[in-house]
N, C-alpha and C positions, 0 to 999 in steps of 0.2 A: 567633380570627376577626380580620382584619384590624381596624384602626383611622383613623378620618379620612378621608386623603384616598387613603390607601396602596393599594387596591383600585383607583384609576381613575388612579393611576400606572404601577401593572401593568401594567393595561390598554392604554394607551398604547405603555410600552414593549413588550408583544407585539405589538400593530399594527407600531411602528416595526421592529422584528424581520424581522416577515413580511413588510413591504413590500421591506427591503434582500435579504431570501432570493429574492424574486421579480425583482428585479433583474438579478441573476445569471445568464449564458447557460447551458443546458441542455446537456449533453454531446448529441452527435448521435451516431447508430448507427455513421458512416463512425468518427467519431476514439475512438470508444469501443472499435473492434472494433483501429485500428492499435494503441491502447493496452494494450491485453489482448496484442495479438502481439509488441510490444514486449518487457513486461514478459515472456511465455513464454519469450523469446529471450534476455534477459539471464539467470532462471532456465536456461535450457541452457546458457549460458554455466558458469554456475556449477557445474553439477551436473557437467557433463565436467571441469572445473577438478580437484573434489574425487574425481573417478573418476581422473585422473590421478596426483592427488599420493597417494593406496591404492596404486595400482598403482606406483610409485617405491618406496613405501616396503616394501610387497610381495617385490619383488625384490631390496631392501636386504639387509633379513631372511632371502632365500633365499640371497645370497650367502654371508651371513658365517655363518649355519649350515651349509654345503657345508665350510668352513674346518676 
């Protein structure tokens, strides 16, 4: 169990916590949805990236077994 005064310094510092979290602007649905299409769009990025460099090395492979 806590001692002294260590309980209502907690306390305090939970309040001061939650005061500073409530501070903080709230994502809105518009920049939340650009954000998700963002982030999908670099993910596509990436994913053709690496469907690309298969397919290079694919054909590498195809080459020099035809040899």
């Amino acid at each position: 169990m806590t001692r002294g005064n260590q309980r209502e310094q907690d306390r305090l510092k939970a309040q001061k916590k939650a005061a500073a979290q409530a501070k903080k602007p709230k994502e809105s649905a518009t920049s939340l949805a650009k954000r998700k299409e963002a982030d999908a769009d670099i993910l596509r990025a990436k994913q053709k990236k690496k469907e690309e460099e298969l397919a290079a090395k694919a054909a590498a492979a195809a080459a020099t077994s035809k040899k």
